[in-house]
Short mmCIF file of the C-alpha atoms (twelve columns), coordinates in Angstrom:
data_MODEL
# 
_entry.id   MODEL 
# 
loop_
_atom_site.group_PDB 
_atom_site.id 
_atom_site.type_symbol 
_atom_site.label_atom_id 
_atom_site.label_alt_id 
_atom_site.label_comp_id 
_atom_site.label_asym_id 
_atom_site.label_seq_id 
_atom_site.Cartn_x 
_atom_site.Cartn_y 
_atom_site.Cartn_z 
_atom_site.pdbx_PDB_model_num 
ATOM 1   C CA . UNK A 1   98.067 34.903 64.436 1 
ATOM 2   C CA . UNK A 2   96.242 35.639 67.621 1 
ATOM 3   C CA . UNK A 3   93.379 34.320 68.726 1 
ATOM 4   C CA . UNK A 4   90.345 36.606 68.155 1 
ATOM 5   C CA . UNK A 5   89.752 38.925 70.978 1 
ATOM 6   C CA . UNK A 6   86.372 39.833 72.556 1 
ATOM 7   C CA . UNK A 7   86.059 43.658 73.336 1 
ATOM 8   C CA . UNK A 8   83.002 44.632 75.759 1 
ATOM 9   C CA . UNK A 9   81.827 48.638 74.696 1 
ATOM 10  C CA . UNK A 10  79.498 50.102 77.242 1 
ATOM 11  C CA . UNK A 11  77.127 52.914 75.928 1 
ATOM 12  C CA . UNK A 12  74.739 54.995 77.264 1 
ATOM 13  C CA . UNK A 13  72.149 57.088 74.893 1 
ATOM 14  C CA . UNK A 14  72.765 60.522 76.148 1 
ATOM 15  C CA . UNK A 15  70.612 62.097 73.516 1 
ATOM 16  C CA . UNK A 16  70.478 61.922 69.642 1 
ATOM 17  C CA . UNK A 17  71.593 58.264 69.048 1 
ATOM 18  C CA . UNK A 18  74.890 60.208 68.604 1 
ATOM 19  C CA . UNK A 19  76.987 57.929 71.028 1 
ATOM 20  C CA . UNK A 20  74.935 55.028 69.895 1 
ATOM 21  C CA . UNK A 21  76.168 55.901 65.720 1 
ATOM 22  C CA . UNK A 22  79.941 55.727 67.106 1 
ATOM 23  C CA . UNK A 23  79.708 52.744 69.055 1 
ATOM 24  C CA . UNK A 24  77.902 50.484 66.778 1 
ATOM 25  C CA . UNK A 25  80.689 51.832 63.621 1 
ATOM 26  C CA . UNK A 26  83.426 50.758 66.311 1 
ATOM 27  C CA . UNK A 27  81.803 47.114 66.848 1 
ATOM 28  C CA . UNK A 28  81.102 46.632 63.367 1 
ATOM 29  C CA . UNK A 29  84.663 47.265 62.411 1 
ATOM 30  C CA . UNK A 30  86.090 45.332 65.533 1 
ATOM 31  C CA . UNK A 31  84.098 42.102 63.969 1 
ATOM 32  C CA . UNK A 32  84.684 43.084 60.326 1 
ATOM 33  C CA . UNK A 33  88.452 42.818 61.078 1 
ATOM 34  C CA . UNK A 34  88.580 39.368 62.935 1 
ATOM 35  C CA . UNK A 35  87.225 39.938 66.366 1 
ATOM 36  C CA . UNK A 36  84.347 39.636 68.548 1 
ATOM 37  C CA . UNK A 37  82.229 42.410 70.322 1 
ATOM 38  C CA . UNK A 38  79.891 43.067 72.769 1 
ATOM 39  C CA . UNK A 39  77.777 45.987 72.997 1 
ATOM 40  C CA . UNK A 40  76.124 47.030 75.990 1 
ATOM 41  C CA . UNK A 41  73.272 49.267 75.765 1 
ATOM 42  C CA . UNK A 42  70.803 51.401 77.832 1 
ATOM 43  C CA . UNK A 43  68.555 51.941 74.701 1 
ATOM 44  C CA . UNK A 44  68.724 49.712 71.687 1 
ATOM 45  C CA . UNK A 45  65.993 50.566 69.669 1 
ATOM 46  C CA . UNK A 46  67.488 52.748 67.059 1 
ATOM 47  C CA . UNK A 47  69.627 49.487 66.125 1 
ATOM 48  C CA . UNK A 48  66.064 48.498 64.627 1 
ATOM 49  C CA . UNK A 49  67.039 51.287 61.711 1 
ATOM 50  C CA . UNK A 50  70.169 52.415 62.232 1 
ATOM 51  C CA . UNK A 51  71.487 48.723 61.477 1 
ATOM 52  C CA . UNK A 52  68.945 46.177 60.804 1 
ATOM 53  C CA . UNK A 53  71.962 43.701 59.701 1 
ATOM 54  C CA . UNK A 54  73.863 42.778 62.108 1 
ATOM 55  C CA . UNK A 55  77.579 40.689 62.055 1 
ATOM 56  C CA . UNK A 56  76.992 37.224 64.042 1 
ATOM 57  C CA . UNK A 57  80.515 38.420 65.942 1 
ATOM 58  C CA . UNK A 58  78.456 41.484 67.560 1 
ATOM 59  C CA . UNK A 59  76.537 40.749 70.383 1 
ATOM 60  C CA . UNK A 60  74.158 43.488 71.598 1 
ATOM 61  C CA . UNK A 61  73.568 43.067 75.610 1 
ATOM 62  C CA . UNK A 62  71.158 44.902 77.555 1 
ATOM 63  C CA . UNK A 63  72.528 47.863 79.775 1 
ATOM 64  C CA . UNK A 64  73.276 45.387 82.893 1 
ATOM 65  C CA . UNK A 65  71.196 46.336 86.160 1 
ATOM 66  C CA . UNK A 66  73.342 44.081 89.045 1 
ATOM 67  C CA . UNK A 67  75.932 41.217 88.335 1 
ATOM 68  C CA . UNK A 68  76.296 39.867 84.672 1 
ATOM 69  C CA . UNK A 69  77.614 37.011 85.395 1 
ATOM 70  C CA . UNK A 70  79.551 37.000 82.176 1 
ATOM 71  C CA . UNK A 71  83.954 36.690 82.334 1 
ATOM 72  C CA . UNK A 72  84.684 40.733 80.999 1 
ATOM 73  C CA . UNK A 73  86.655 40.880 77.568 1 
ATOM 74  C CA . UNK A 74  90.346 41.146 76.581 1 
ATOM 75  C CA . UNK A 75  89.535 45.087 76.350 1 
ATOM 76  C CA . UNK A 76  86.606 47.191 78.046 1 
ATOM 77  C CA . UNK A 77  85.715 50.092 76.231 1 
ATOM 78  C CA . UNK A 78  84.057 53.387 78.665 1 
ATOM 79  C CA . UNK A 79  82.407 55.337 75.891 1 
ATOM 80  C CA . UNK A 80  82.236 59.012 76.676 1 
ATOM 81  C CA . UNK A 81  82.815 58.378 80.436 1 
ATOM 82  C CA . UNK A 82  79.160 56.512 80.634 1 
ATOM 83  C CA . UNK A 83  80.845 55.113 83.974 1 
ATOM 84  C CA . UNK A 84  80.948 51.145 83.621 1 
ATOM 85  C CA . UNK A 85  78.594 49.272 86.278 1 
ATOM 86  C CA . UNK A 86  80.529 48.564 89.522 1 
ATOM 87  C CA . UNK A 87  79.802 44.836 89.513 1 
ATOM 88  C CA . UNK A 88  81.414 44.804 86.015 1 
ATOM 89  C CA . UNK A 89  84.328 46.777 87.074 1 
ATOM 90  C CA . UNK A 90  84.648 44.188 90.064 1 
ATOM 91  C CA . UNK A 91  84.611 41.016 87.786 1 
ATOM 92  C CA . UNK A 92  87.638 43.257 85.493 1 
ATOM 93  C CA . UNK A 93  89.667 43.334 88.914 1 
ATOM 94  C CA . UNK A 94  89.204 39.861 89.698 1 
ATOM 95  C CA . UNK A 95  90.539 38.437 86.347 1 
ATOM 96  C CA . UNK A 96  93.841 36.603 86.526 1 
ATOM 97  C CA . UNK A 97  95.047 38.629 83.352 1 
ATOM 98  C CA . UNK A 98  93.044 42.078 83.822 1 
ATOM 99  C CA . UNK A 99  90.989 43.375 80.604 1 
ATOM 100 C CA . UNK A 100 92.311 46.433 78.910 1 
ATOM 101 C CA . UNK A 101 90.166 49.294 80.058 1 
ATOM 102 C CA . UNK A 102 90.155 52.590 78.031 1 
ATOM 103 C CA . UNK A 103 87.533 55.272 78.372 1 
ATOM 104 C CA . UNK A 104 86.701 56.482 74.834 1 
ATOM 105 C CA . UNK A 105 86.312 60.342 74.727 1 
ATOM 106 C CA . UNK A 106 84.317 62.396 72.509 1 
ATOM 107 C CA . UNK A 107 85.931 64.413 69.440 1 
ATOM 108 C CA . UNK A 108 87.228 67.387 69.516 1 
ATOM 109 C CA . UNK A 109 89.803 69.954 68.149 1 
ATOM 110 C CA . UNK A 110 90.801 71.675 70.855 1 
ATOM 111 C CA . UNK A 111 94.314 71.372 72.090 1 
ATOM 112 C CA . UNK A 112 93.675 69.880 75.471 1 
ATOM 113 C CA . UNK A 113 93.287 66.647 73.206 1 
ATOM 114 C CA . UNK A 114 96.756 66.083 72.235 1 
ATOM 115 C CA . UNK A 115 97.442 66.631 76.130 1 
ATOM 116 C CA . UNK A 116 95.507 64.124 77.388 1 
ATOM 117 C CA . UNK A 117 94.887 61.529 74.813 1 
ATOM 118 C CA . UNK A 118 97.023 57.971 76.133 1 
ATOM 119 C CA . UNK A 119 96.530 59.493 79.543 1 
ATOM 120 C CA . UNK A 120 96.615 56.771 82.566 1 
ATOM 121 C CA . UNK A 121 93.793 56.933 85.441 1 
ATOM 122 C CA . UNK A 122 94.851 54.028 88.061 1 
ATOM 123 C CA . UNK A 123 92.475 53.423 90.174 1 
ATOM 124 C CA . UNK A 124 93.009 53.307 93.997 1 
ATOM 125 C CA . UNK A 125 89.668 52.332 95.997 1 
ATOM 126 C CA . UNK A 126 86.096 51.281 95.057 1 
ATOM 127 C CA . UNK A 127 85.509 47.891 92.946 1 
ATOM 128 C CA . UNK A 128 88.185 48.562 90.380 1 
ATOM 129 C CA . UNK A 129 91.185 49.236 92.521 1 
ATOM 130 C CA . UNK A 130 94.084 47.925 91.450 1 
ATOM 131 C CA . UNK A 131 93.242 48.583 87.746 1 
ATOM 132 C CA . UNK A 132 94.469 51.376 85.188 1 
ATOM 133 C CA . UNK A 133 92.481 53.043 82.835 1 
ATOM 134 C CA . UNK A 134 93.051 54.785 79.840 1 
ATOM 135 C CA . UNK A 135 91.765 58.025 78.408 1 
ATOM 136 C CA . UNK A 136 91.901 57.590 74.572 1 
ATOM 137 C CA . UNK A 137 90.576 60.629 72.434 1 
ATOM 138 C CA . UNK A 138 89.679 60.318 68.580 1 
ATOM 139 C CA . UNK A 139 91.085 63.282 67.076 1 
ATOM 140 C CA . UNK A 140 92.808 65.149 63.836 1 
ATOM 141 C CA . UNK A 141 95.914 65.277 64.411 1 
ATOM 142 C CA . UNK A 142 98.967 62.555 64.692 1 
ATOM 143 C CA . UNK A 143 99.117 63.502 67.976 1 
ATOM 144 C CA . UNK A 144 95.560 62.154 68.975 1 
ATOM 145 C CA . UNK A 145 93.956 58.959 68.636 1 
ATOM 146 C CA . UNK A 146 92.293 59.521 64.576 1 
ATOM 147 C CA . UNK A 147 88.996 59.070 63.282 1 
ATOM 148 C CA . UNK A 148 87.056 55.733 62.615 1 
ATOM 149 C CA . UNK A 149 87.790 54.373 58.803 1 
ATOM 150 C CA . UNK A 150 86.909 51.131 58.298 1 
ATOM 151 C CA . UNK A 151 89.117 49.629 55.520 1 
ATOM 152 C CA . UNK A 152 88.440 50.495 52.214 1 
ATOM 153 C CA . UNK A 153 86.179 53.023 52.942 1 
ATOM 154 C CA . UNK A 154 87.720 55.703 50.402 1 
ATOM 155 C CA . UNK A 155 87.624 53.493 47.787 1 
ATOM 156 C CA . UNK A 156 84.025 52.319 48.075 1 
ATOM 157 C CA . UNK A 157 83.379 56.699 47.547 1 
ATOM 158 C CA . UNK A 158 85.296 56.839 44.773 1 
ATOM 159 C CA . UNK A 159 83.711 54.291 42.941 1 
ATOM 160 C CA . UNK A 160 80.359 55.063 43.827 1 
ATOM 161 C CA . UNK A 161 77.454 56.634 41.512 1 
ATOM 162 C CA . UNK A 162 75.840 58.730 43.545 1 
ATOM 163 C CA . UNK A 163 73.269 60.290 40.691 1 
ATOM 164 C CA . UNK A 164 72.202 56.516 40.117 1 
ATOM 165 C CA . UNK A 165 71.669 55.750 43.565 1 
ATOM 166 C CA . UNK A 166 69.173 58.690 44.207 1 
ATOM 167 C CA . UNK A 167 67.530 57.814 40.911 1 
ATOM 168 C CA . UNK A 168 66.880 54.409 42.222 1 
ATOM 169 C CA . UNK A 169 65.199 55.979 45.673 1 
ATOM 170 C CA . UNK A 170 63.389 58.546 43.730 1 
ATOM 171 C CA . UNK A 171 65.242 61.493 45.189 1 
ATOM 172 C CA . UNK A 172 66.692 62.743 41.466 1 
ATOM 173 C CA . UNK A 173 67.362 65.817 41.189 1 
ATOM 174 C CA . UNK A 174 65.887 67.947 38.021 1 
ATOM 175 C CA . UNK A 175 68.346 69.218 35.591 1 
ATOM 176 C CA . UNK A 176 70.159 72.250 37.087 1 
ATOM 177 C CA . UNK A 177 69.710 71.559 40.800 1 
ATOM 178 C CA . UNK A 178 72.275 71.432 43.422 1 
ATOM 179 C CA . UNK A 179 71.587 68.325 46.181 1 
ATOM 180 C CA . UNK A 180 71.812 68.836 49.266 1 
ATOM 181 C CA . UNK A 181 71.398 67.072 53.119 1 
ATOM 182 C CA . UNK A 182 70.132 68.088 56.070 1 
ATOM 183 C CA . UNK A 183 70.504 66.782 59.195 1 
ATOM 184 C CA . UNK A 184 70.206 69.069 62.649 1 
ATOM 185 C CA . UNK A 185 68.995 70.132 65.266 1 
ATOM 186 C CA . UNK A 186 66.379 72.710 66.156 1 
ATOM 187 C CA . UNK A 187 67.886 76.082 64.539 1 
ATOM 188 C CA . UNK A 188 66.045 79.002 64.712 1 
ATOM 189 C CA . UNK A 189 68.525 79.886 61.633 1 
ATOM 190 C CA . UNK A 190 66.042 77.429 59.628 1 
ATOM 191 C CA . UNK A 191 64.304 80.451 57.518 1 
ATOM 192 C CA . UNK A 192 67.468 81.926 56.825 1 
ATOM 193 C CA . UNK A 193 69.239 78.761 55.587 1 
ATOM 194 C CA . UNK A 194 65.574 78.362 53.643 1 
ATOM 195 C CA . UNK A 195 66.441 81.684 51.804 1 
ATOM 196 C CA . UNK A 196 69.959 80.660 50.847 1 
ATOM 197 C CA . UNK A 197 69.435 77.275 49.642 1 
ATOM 198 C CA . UNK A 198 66.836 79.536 47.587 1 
ATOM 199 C CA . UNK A 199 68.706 81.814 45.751 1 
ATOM 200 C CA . UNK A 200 69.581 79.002 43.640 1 
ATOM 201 C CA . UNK A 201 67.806 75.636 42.135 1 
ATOM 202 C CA . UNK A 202 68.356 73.209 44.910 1 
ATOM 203 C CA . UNK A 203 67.036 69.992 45.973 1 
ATOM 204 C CA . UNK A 204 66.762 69.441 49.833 1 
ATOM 205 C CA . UNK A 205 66.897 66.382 50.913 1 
ATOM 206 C CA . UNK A 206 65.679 66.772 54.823 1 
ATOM 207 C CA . UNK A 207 66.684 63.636 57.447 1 
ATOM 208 C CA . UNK A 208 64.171 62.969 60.690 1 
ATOM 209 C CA . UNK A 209 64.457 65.427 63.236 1 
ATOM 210 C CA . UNK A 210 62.772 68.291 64.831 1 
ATOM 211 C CA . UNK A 211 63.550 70.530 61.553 1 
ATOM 212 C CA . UNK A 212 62.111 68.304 59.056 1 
ATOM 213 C CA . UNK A 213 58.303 69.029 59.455 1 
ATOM 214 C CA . UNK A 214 59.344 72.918 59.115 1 
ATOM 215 C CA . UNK A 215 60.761 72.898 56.259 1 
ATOM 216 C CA . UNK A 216 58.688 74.511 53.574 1 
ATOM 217 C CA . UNK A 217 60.197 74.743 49.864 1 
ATOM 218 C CA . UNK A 218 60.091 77.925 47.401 1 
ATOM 219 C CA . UNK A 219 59.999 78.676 43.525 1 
ATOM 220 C CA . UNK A 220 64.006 77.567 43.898 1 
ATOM 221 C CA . UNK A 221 64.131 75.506 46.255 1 
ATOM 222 C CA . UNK A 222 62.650 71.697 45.942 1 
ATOM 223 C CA . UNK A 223 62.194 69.557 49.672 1 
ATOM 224 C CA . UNK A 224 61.788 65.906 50.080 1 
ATOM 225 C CA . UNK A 225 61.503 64.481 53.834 1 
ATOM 226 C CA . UNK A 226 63.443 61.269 54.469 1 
ATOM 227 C CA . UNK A 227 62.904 58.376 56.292 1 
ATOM 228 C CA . UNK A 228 65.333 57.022 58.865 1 
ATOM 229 C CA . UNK A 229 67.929 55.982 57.166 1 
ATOM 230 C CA . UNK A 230 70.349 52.844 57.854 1 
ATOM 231 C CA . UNK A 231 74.060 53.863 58.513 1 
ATOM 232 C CA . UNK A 232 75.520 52.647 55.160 1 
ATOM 233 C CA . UNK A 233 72.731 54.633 53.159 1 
ATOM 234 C CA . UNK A 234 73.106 57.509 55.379 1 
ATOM 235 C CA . UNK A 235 76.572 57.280 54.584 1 
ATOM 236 C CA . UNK A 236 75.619 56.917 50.773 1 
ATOM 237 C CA . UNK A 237 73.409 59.993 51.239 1 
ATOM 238 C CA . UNK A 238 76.750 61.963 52.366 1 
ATOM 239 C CA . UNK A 239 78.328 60.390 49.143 1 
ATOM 240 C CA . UNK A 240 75.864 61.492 46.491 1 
ATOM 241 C CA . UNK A 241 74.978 65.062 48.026 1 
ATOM 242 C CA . UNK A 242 76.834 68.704 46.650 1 
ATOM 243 C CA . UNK A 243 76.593 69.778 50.257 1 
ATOM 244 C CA . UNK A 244 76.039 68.107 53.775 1 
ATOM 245 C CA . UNK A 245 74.702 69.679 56.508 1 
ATOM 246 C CA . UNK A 246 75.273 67.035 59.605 1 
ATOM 247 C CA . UNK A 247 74.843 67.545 63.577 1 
ATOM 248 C CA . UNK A 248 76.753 65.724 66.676 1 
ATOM 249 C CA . UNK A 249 79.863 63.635 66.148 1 
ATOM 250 C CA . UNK A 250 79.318 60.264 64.134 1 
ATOM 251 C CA . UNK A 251 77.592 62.067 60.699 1 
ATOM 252 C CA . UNK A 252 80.438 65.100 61.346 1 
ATOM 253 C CA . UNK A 253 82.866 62.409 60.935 1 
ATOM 254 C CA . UNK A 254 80.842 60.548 57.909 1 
ATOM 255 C CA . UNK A 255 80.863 64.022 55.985 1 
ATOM 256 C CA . UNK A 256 84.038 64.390 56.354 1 
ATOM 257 C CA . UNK A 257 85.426 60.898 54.950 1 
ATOM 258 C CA . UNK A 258 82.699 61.567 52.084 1 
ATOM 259 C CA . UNK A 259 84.585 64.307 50.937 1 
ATOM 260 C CA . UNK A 260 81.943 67.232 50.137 1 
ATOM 261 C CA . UNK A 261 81.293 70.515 51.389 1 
ATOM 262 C CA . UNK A 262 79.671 70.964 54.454 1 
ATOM 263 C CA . UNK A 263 78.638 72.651 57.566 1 
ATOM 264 C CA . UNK A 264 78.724 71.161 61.015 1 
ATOM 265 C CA . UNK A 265 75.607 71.400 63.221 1 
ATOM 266 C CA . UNK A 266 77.570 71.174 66.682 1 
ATOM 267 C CA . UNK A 267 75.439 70.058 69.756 1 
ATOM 268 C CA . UNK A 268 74.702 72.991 71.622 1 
ATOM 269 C CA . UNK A 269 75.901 73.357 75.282 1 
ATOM 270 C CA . UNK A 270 73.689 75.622 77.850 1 
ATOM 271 C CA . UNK A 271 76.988 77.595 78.650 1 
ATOM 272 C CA . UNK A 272 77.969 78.103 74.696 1 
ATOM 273 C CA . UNK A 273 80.853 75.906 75.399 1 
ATOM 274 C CA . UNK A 274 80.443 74.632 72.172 1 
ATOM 275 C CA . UNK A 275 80.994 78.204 70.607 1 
ATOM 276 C CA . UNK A 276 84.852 77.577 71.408 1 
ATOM 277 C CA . UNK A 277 84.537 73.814 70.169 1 
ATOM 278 C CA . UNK A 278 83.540 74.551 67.087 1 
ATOM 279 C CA . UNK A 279 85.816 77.530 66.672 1 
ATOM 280 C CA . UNK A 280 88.498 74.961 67.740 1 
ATOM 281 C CA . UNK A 281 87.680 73.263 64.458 1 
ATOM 282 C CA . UNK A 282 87.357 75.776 61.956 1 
ATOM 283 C CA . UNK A 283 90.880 76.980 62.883 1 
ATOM 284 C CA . UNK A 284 92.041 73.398 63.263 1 
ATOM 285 C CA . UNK A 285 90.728 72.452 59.859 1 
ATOM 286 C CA . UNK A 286 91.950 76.120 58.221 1 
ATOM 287 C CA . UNK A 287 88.430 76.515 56.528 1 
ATOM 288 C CA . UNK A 288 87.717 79.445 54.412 1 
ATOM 289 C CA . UNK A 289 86.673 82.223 55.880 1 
ATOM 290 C CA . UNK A 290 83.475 82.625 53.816 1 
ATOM 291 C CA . UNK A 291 82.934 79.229 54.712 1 
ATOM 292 C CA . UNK A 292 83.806 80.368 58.651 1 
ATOM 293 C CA . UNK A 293 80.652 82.597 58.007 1 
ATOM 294 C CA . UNK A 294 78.116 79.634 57.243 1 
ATOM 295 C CA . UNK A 295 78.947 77.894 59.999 1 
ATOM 296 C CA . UNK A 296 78.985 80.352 62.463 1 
ATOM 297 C CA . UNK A 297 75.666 81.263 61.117 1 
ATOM 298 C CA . UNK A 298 74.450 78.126 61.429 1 
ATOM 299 C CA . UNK A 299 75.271 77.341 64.602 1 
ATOM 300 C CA . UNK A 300 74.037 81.057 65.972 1 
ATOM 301 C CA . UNK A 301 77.457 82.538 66.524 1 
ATOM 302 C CA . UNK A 302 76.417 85.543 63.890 1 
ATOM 303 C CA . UNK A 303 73.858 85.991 61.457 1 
ATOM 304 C CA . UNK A 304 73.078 83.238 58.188 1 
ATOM 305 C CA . UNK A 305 75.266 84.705 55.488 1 
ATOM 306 C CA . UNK A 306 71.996 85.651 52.450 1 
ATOM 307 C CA . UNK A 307 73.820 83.218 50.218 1 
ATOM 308 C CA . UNK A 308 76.106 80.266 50.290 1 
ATOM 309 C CA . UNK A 309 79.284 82.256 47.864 1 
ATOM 310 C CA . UNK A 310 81.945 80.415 50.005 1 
ATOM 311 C CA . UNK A 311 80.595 76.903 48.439 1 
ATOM 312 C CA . UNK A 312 83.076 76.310 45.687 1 
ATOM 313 C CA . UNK A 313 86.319 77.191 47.647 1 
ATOM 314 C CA . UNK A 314 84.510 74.517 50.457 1 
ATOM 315 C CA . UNK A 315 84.307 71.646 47.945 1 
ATOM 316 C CA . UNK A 316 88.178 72.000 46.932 1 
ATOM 317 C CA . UNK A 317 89.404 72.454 50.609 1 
ATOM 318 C CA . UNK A 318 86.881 69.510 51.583 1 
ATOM 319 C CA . UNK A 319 88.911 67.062 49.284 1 
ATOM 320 C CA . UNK A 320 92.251 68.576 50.935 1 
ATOM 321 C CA . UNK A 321 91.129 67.822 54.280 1 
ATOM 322 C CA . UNK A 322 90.010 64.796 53.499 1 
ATOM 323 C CA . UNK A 323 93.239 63.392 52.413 1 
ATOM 324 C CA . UNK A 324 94.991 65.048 54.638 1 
ATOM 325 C CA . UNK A 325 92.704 62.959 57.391 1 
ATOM 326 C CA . UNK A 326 93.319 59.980 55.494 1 
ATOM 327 C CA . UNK A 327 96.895 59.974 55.914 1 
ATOM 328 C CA . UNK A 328 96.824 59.021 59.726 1 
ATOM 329 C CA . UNK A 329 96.010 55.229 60.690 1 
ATOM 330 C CA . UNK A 330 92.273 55.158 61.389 1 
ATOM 331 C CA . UNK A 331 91.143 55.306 64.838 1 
ATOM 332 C CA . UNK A 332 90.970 51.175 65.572 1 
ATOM 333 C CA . UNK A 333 94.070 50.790 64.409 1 
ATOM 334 C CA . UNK A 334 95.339 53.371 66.662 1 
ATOM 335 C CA . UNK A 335 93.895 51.743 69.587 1 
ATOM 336 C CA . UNK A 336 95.259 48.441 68.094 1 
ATOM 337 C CA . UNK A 337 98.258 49.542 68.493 1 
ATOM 338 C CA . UNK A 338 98.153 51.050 72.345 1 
ATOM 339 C CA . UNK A 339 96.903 48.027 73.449 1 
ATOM 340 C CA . UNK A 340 99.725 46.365 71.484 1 
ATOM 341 C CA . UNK A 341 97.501 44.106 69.269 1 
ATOM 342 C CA . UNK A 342 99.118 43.286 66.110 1 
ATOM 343 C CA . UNK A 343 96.441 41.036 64.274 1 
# 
């Protein structure tokens, strides 16, 4: 066996606690499986509910202003190009055995993935020269880098009771009605997606955010307003639901692994870049076409569909693509394996 490995992951909060979601799930499972991390942060303070318990191997460090006077890890991890802090990058080059540096990207479908993912920067000038990163992109396809799964992940879903847990919180839902999540962004789709959850009984179980205080229910449609929610329960929430509705990357992934219909939220770009993005997807993941039409309602690319018809044929192909996800090695096992780690 090796010796345990200490991997340094630098984050910045861009917006959302998005980046912040997939970098904490990435230490966790780094310490859950043997090994030590450190996470370096601009903005900590959704740690306070996003993960109130935290493993003794994960050691969250304040975003470093100057020198940290710390020896860097085996492996450096550049999440989402957040550009590591030169004096950091300096100590990497002057290490007799240089750290592993890989720059993880953010998820997407679209082919220029499989392209670059394993890609190798080397650096030539400035504090790092000498050095060789890494461009390492998460993906859906055995020709990118996977998604995060910690182990056993599929089997805590399937044996979890999902009615029992929302009885337990108080969020049952009365005989008849459908359950669903929401999670998103401003929309200015909200009334319409009001008027479909409508048309049948439905419980509406509405995350923070800057929809939740909109959100007015009907004669069909039931609303309760969550609290912030830690990861696992959020997670949980995913689990118990009929239908997800989930925004950014980490809870895209999380809905996903939990196996239920849903409709992606996708962060919306000033240029509508993320038009192709998420049309990337949809074709990647072969969804229905009805189920095209939500989301591209949704997320402003046409108008809301006036009722959600497409749901059944979702939940089936949801379950597909789910274990057709699940039969790739999860994404730190993937990287495991680039940076030739075998324990």
């Amino acid at each position: 066996m090796r010796a345990p490995m200490l991997w340094d992951i630098f984050c910045r909060v861009i917006d959302n606690h998005g980046d912040l979601g997939v970098c904490w799930r990435l230490a966790r499972d780094i310490a859950a499986r043997g090994h030590q991390a450190r996470l370096w942060i601009d903005d900590a303070t959704a740690l306070a509910w996003m993960a109130p318990d935290r493993p003794a191997a994960v050691d969250v460090r304040v975003w470093p202003g100057g020198d940290v006077h710390v020896q860097p890890g085996n492996v450096v991890i550049e999440a989402f190009g957040c550009e590591l802090p030169p004096a950091f990058v300096a100590r990497m080059a002057a290490l007799q055995q240089p750290a592993r540096w890989i720059n993880l990207e953010y998820l997407s479908a679209e082919d220029y993935v499989e392209r670059s993912h394993g890609l190798a920067s080397p650096q030539f000038s400035g504090p790092g020269a000498g050095l060789t990163k890494h461009f390492f992109y998460p993906g859906f396809t055995s020709r990118t880098g996977g998604l995060l799964r910690e182990p056993g992940l599929l089997e805590r879903i399937a044996g979890f009771d999902g009615a029992a847990w929302l009885a337990e919180r108080g969020w049952a839902p009365q005989p008849g009605e459908r359950v669903v999540s929401l999670f998103a962004y401003a929309n200015a789709a909200l009334p319409a997606l009001l008027d479909a959850l409508g048309s049948q009984p439905t419980l509406l179980l509405a995350c923070p955010g800057p929809l939740q205080a909109l959100i007015q229910g009907g004669p069909s449609l039931r609303t309760v307003a969550l609290p912030y929610l830690t990861q696992d329960d959020y997670d949980r929430l995913l689990w118990a639901c009929d239908l997800n509705f989930v925004r950014g990357e980490d809870s895209f992934v999380r809905a996903q692994w939990a196996g239920k219909p849903f409709v992606w939220h996708i962060y919306p770009q000033h240029d509508n870049a993320h038009h192709a993005k998420l049309e990337a997807f949809m074709a990647r993941a072969e969804l229905p076409a009805g189920w095209r039409a939500v989301w591209r309602g949704w997320n402003g690319l046409a108008a809301m569909p006036a009722s959600l018809t497409g749901l059944d044929e979702a939940a089936g192909h949801a379950r597909k693509w789910r274990a057709q996800l699940a039969a790739q090695p999860d994404l730190l096992t993937q990287l495991r394996g680039f940076l030739g780690v075998s324990s």
